[in-house]
C-alpha positions in Angstrom: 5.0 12.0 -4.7 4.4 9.4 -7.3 5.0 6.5 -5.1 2.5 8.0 -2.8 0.1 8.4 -5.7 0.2 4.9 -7.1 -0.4 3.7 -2.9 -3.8 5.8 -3.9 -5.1 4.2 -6.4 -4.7 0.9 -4.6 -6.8 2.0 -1.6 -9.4 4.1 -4.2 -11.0 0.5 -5.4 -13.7 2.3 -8.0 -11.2 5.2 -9.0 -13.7 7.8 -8.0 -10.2 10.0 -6.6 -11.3 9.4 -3.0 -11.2 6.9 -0.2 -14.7 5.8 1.4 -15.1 3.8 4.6 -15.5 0.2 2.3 -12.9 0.8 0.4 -10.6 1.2 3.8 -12.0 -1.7 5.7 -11.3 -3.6 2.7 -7.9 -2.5 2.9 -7.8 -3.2 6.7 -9.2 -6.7 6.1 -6.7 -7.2 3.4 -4.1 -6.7 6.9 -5.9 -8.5 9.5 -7.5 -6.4 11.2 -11.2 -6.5 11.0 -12.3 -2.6 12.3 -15.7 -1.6 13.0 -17.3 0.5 10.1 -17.9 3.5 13.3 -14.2 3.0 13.6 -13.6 3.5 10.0 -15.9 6.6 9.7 -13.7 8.0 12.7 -10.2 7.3 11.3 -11.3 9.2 8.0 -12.6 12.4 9.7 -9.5 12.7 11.8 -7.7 12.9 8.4 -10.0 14.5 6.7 -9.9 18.3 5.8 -12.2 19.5 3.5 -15.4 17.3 5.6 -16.7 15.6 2.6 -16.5 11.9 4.4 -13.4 10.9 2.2 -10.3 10.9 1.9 -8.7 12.7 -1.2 -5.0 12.2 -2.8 -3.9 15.4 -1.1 -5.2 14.4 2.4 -3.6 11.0 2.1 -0.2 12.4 0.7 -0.5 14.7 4.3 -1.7 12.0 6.4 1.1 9.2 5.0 3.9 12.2 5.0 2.9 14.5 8.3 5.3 13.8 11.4 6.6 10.3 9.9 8.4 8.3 12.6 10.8 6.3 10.2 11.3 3.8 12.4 7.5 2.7 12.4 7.7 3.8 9.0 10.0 0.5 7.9 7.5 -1.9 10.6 4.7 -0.6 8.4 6.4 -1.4 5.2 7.6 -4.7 6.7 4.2 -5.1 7.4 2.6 -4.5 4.2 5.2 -6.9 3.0 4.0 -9.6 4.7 0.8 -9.1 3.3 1.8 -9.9 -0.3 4.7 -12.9 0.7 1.9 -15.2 1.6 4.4 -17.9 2.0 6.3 -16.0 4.3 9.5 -16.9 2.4 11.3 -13.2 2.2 10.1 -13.3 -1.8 6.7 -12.1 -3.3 6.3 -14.1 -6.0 3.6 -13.1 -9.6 1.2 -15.4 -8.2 1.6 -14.1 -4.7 0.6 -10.5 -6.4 -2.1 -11.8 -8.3 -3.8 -13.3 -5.4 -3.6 -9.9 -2.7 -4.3 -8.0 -6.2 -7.5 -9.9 -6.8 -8.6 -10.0 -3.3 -8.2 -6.3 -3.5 -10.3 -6.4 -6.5 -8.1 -5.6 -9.2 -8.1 -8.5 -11.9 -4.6 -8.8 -13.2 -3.4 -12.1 -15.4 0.0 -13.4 -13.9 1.7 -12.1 -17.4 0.5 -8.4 -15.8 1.7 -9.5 -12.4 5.0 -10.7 -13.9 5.6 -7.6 -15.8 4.8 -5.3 -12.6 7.5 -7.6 -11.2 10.2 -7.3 -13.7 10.1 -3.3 -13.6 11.2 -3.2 -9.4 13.4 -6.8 -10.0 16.8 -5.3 -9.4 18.8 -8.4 -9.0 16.4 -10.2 -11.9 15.3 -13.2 -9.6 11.8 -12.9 -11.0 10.5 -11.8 -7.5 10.1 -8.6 -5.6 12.2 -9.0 -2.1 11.8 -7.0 0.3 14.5 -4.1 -0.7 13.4 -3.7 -4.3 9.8 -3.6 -2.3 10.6 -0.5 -0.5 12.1 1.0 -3.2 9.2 0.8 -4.8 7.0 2.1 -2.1 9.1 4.9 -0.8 11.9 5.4 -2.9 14.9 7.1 -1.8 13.4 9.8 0.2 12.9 7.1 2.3 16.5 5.9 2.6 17.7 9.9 3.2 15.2 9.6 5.9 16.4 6.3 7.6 19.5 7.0 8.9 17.2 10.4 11.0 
């Protein structure tokens, strides 16, 4: 629940506690896709329940938790992977989080991005590969899950 809750606060840009359309198609942009904002207003109400035109932590944990298909699960992780090893090396490197972290609008020094690093570094490379960055994401639910 905690990994799901960090996720969060990566998509809620202004910490207001919910996601708006922007802050979405920012995230989408962030992946490559460029989606209408009609598009964007759409994929919100489908997820959310309470009709107030966001989407809240407890909707999100439902929407990312609901039904998962592990299998696209992992292609979605690879995914958002690939979004942070710019270099497409199999590494993400502190300045390769400081860039998708500041084009995401969050303003962290590379000594930040190093330390954010060092805590999910298992085999202390100084990068995040792309097992330590599951871990992180998902934890080991996700691996119990996996084998399904």
């Amino acid at each position: 629940m905690e990994e799901m809750e960090h996720v969060f606060k990566k998509f809620d840009v202004n910490g207001d506690g919910k996601i708006s359309s922007s802050e979405l198609g920012s995230i989408m942009r962030t992946l490559g896709q460029e989606v209408p904002e009609e598009e964007l207003r759409i994929m919100i109400e489908e997820v959310d329940c309470d009709g107030d035109g966001f989407i809240d932590l407890k909707e999100f944990i439902e929407l990312n938790t609901k039904g998962v298909d592990h299998v696209e699960a992992l292609r979605n992780l690879e995914e958002a992977f690939s979004v942070y090893d710019r270099d497409r090396n199999g590494s993400i490197t502190a300045e390769e989080l400081q860039e998708v972290l500041k084009s995401l609008g969050d303003e962290c020094s590379i000594a930040d991005c190093r330390r954010m690093i060092t805590a999910v570094d298992v085999d202390g490379d100084g990068m995040i590969n792309f097992e330590e960055f599951r871990e992180m994401m998902v934890g080991s639910r996700f691996n119990a899950r996996a084998g399904e």
